[in-house]
N, C-alpha and C positions, 0 to 999 in steps of 0.2 A: 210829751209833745215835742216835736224837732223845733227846733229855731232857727236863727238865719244861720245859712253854710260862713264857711271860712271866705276873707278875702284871697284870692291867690292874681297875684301881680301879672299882667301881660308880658310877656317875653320879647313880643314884638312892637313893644309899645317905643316909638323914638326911630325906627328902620323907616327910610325912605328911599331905600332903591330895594327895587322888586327879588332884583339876584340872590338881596342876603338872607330873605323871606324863610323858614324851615319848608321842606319837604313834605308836600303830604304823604299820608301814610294811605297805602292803598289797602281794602279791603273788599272782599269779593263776599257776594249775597245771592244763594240760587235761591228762585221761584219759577223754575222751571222744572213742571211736572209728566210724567207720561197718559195721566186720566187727572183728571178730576172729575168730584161729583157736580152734574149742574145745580143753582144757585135756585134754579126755579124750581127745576123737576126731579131733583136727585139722581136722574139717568146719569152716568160715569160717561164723563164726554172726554174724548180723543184730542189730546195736541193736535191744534191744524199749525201754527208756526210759533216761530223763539223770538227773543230777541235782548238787545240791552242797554241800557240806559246806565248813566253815571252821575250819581245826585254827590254834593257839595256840600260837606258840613264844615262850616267854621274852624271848631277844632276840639280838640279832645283836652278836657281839662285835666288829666293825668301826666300828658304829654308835651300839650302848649302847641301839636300840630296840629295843622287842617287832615280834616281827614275825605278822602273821596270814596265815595261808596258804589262799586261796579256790582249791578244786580241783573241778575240775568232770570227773565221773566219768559212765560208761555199763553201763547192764544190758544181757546179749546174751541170745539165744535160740538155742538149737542144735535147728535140725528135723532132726538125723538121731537126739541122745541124747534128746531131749527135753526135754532140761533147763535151768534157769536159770542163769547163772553171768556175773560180774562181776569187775572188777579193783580187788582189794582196797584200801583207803584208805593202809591202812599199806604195801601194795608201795611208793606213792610215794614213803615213807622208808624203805623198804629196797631189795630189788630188783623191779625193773618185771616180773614175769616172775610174781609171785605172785595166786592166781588164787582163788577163793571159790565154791562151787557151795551152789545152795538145793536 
């Protein structure tokens, strides 16, 4: 059985002006697909649009940076249910499989 992790000391711990802050380290995330299956009906539904969001994680404990996460995501369109439905933001930090309908 694991036990507790290691301490490892802030880097940034004592920094009070913003400038001396490290760099985030950018990293890109596609979830932008040309079909997917629908969530309902398994009919393979068509990109109707793209788009992207940049979510903010703290920081990387290997690194000691902030890391910013640019993911680039797709709206489908299902012409059997009719309906809108996309793959949600937060699937990408949890499981890829979670699904959102408008």
């Amino acid at each position: 059985m694991f036990g507790p992790g290691e301490y490892v000391p802030d880097p940034t711990e004592g920094i009070v002006d913003i400038q001396d802050l490290p760099r985030p380290q950018w990293v890109a995330y596609s979830r932008n697909h040309d079909h997917t299956p629908c969530p309902r009906c398994d009919h393979l539904a068509y990109r109707h649009t793209s788009g992207q969001r940049t979510l903010h994680d703290l920081g990387d404990l290997s690194t000691g940076c902030p890391v910013d996460l640019l993911v680039i995501y797709s709206s489908h369109y299902c012409s059997k249910c009719r309906k809108h439905c996309h793959i949600a933001l937060r699937g990408c930090l949890k499981s890829p499989d979670m699904s959102v309908f408008n």
